[in-house]
N, C-alpha and C positions, 0 to 999 in steps of 0.2 A: 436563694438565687441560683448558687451552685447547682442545687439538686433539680433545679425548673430547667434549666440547659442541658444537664446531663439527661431528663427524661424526653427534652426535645428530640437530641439527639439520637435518641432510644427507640424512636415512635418509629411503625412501621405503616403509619397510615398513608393512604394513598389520595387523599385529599391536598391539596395545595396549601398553603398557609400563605399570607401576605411576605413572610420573610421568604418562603420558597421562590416564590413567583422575583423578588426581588434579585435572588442567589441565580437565578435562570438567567433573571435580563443583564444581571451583571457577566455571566458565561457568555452571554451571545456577544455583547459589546467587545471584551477581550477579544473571541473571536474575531468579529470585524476589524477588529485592530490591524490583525494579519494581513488583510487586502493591502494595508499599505506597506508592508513590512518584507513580507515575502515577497523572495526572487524563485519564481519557477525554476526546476531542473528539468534533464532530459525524459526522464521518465512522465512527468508531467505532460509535456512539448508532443510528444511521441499519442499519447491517444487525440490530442486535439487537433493534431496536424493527420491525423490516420481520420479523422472524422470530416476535417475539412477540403482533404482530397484526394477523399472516394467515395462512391458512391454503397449505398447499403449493400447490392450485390456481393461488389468487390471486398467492402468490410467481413461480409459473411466467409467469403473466399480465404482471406486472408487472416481470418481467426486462428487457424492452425498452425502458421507462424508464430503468431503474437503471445499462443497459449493462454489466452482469456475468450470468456464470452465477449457478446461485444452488445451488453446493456447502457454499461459505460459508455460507448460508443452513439448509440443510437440517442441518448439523452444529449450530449455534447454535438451532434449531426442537427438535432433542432434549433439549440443554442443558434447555429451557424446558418439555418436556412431563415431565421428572423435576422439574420447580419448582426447578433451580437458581438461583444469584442472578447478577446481572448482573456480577461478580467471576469468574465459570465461566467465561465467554468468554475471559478475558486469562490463564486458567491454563491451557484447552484452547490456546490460541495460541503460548503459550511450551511446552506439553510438545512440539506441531508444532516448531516451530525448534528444541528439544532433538533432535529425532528427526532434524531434516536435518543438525543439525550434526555429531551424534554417527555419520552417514552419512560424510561427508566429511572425520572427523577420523580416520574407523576405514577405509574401504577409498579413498581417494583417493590412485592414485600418486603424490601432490604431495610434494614435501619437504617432512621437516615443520616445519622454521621458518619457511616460507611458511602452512603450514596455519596456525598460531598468528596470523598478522597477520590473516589470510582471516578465521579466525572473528571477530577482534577489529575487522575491519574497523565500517565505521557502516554499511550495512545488512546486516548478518548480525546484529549485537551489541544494532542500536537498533531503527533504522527497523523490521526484519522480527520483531524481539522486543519490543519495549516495546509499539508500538503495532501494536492487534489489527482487521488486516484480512486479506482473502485473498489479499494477495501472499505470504504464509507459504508459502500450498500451492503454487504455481509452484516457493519453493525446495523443499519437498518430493517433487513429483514429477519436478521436473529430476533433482534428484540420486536419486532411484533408479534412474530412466531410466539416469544417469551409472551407477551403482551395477552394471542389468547390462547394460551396455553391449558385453562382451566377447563374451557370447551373446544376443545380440537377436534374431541369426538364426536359432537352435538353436529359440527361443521366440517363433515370432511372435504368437501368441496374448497372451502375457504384458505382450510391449513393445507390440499395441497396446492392450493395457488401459491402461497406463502413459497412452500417449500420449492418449487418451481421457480417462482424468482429468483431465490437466494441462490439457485442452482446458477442460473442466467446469469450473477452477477459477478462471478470471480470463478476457479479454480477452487478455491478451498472453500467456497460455498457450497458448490457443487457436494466436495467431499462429508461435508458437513450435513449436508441434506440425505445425502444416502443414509448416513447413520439415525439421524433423527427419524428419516422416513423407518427404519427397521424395526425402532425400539416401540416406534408411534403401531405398529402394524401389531408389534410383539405383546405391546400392553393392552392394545385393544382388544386381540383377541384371548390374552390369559386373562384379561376383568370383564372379557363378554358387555362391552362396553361400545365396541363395533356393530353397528346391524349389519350384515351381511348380506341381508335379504332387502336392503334399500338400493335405489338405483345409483342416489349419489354417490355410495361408496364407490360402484364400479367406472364412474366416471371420472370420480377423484382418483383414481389408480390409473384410468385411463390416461388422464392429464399429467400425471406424474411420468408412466412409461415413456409416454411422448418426448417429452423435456428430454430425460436421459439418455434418447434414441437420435435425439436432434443434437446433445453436446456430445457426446462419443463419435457423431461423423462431423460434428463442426470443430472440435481439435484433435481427433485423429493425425497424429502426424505426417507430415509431408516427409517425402524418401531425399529432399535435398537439404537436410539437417542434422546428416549423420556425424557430421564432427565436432556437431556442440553436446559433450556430455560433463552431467553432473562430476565434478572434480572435489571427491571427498576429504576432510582432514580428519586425522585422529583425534581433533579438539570436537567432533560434530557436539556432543549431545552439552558439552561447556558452551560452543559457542550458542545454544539453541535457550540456553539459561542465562548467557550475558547480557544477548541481546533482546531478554525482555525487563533487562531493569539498563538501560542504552548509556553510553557515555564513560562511565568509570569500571576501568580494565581491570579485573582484580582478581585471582582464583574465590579467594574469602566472597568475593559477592555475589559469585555462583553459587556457593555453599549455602549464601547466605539466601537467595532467590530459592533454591528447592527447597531448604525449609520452610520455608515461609508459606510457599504454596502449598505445600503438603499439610501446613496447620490450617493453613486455610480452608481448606477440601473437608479434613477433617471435623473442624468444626461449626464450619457454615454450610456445606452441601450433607444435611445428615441426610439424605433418601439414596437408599443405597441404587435403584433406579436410575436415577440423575448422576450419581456418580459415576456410575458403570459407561453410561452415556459420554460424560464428558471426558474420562480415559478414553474412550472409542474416539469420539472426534479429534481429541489431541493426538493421539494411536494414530489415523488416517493421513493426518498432517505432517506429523514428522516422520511416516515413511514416506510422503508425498517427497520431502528435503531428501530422505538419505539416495532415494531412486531416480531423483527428477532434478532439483536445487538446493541448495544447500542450505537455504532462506534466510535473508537478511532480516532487516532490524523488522521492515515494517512485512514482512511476510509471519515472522515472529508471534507477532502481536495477535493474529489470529486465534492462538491458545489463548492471550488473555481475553477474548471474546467471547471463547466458548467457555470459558472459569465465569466468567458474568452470565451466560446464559443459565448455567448449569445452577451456578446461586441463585438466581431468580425465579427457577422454575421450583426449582426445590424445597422455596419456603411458600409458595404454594398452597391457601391451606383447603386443599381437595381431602377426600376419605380415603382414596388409593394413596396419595403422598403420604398422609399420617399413619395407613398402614405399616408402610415399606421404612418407618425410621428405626436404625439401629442404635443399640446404645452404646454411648460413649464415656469413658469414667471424665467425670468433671473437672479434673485436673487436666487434663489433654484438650477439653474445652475450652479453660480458659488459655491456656498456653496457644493453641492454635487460633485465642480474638486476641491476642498479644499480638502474635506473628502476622497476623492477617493487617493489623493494623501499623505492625512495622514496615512490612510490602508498601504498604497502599501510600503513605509518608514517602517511601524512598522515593515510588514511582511520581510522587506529585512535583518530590524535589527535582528528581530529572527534567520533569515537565515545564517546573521554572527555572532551568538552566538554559534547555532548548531554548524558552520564549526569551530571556534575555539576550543567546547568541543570535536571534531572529533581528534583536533591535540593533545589537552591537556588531553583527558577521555577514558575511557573504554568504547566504545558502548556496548560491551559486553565481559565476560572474559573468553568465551568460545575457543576461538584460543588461547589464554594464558595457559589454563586450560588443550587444548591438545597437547600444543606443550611440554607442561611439560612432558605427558605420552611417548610422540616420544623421548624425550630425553633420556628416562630411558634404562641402560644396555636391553640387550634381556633378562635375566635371571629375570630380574625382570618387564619385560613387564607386566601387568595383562591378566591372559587368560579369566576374565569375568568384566567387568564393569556393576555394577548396578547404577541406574538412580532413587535418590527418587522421583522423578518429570519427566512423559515422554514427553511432549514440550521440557524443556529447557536441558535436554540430550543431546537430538538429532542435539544441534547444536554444539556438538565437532565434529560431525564422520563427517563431510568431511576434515578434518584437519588430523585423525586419520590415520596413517598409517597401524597399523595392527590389526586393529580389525572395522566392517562391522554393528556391530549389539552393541546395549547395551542391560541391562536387566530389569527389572522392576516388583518388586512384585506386585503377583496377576493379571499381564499379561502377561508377556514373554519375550523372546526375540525382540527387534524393530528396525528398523533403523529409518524412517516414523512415525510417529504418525496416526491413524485410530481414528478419530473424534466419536467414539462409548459410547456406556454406558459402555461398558468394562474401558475403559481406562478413563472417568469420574468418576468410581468408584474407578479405582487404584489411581488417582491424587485428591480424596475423602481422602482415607486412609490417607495419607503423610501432612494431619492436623490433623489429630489425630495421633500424634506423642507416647503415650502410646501404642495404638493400631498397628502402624509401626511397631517400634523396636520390639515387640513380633511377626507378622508376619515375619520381618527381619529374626531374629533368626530361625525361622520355614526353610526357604528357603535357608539358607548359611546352617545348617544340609544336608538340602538334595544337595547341590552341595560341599561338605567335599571333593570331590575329585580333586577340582580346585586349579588350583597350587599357583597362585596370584589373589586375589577378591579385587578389589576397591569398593567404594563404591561413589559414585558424589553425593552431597549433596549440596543442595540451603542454601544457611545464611539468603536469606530474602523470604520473602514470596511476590507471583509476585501481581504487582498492581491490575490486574483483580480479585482476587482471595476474596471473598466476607465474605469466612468462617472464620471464627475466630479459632483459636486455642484452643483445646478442654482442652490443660492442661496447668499448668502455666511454665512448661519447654519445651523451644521451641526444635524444632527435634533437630536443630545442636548442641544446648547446651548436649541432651542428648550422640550425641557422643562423646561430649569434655570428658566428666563424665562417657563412658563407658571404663573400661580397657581394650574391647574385639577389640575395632579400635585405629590403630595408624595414628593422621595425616599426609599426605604426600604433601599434597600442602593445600597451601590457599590462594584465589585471593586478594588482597591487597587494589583493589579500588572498589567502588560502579559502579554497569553499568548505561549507561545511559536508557536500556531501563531494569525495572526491572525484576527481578526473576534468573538474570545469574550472578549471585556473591559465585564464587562454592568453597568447600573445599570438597578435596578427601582423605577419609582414607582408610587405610590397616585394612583388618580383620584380624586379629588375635586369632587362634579358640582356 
């Protein structure tokens, strides 16, 4: 019986079995679990309020801000033109990771008790499922890319449509696609495997030039963002390794994360091809962090995207892959399906850590935060809400029922956040908490005529935020201390992702 599981789990066939198809529908159900479980955050808020008010134009405009394509964009603009609710976003999001998984759990040479930890892994299961942003479609169009990987060259038209999307869909897609497009061009023409003398090639090239001609002027920077830049620490390449095994802080499980990967690479990516490849796309990515951001958990995760591509392709069993395998002494084999399988355990543990702080925590207490305001009589609705901080505002109003906009000293009205000097300047102030409250008061003067002013106030200061507090009384304390606000709510738990731990007072002129 032992050894009939052990070989189940061995099989690299690409056929379904009835337990598969079972182990799928049991993925997606968990999945769905999430709709009821997750509390959106700002980054969330931020493409579906950028989709719900503007138009495509203005979206295309405003991409260079955002520093994303705006595919994401244009998928959630539909959602909105049927009058879906802002709940459509997180069910179109996970039917995408249903559709990449069920990719890679149905044609991926991988073994499948490797598949099993893959999908269970924390960003296939959490990060790239629970929360709904466009790193989804990178895993999307990697793995079909993966998917026809064996005939790319049969269809160059097809692959580079592929490759074109994936570009469309993220930043790091983009970067990812340039490389793949290089090696795709390099191996064609070293196995004369390319016709050159077909049309489609020159079209497929066509269509790829395009794409990359259209995202170089659609996030070409704008000249009014000169003071947000990459703020490096000497932890970079630790913290690039902590944050793809998330949650437990530990030198040792850095240590323990690069080797692991490294036996991994070694022993499961043998085509030296695919290797070179997936060093190149990881290459592309974390200089993308050391020049540009510094890349959090779920920007992270992208390397493990391209470590699934790279494996997938790689087992592959074309005549040019079985060429290009080098050999490896079998000790360093098994040692690296050790490690690879130690990885893939830790990442799943993470993954059910996440999902039971999902049941038991505050992702965010921003739906909390507004469902307090929905609740209020109309008489005491507020006819202005100000926002000390414009990110994490911005993620009440899809919740919000009657109010469209917040407000924010020293910039204005927003729904949206615009990535500007503007609004790094206003989210500047709101550390210098002396210098606030005296702006504050400047601006509730000039709006004396509003009938109920709240005020949305952060209690912690968000984990990116580098500045230090200019005085020894933090903002919130000063509204505790001020007799001019009266508290009206205050969130009760720590969020899991920080800066959305809000208390809303009442001015009181």
């Amino acid at each position: 019986m032992g050894f009939k599981i052990w070989r189940w789990m061995a099989e690299k066939n690409k056929q379904l079995s009835v337990i598969d198809r079972i182990i799928l529908a049991v993925y997606v159900c968990i999945s769905i679990s999430a709709l009821f479980m997750h509390e959106p955050w700002r980054d969330e808020a931020q493409a579906w309020l950028m989709a719900r008010d503007m138009s495509i134009g203005e979206l295309i405009a405003n991409a260079r801000y955002e520093g994303h394509p705006i595919l994401w964009h244009l998928l959630l603009k539909i959602l909105i033109l049927f009058r879906c609710p802002y709940q459509s976003m997180f069910v179109l999001h996970m039917l995408i990771n249903a559709i990449a998984v069920y990719l890679l759990f149905r044609f991926a040479p991988i073994a499948r008790g490797y598949k099993l930890l893959i999908i269970g892994s924390y960003f296939i299961s959490y990060e790239y499922n629970v929360i709904a942003r466009n790193y989804v479609l990178v895993m999307l169009f990697l793995f079909l890319f993966a998917w026809q990987f064996p005939k790319r060259f049969e269809h160059p038209i097809r692959t580079m449509l592929l490759l074109s999307l994936l570009s469309l869909s993220h930043v790091y897609g983009m970067l990812f696609s340039g490389v793949m497009l290089a090696f795709y061009v390099g191996e064609g023409f070293a196995t004369k495997q390319l016709n050159f003398k077909r049309w489609s090639f020159y079209f497929a090239m066509l269509l790829m030039t395009s794409t990359y001609l259209f995202m170089i002027w659609l996030l070409l920077p704008p000249s009014d963002i000169s003071s947000q830049t990459n703020q490096m620490t000497q932890t970079f390449l630790a913290d690039i390794a902590s944050n793809l095994l998330p949650y437990y802080e530990s030198v040792w499980k850095n240590i323990f994360v690069v080797i692991c990967l490294v036996g991994l690479s070694l022993s499961q990516i043998r085509n030296r091809v695919r290797l070179f490849e997936m060093v190149a796309m990881i290459g592309a990515v974390v200089a993308f962090f050391f020049f540009r951001y510094g890349g959090g958990v779920q920007h992270v995760g992208t390397i493990w995207l391209a470590i699934i591509y790279a494996w997938w392709c790689s087992n592959e069993q074309t005549q040019y892959n079985q060429a290009k395998l080098f050999p490896i002494p079998n000790i360093i084999i098994h040692i690296g399906q050790v490690t690879t399988i130690a990885f893939l355990v830790a990442s799943v543990a993470s993954a059910v850590l996440f999902w039971h702080l999902e049941r038991t925590a505050h992702f965010s207490n921003a739906s909390d935060a507004a469902h307090y305001i929905n609740r209020l009589p109309l008489e005491l609705k507020p006819s202005m809400i100000i926002s000390t901080k414009l990110p994490h505002g911005s993620a009440l109003l899809p919740f919000l029922k009657h109010q469209n906009q917040l407000y924010a000293v020293q910039y204005g009205y927003f729904s949206f956040v615009k990535w500007s000097d503007k609004q790094f300047n206003a989210d500047c102030l709101s550390s210098d908490p002396a210098a606030y409250m005296n702006a504050l008061q400047n601006e509730l003067q000039n709006h004396a005529n509003e009938k109920n002013i709240f005020i949305l106030v952060d209690k912690n200061e968000s984990p990116e935020d580098d500045t230090a507090l200019t005085e020894s009384i933090p903002l919130y304390e000063r509204f505790e201390q001020s007799a001019h606000f009266q508290k009206a709510y205050d969130s009760k738990q720590i969020s899991l992702r920080g800066g959305e731990d809000f208390a809303i007072y009442k001015w009181q002129p």
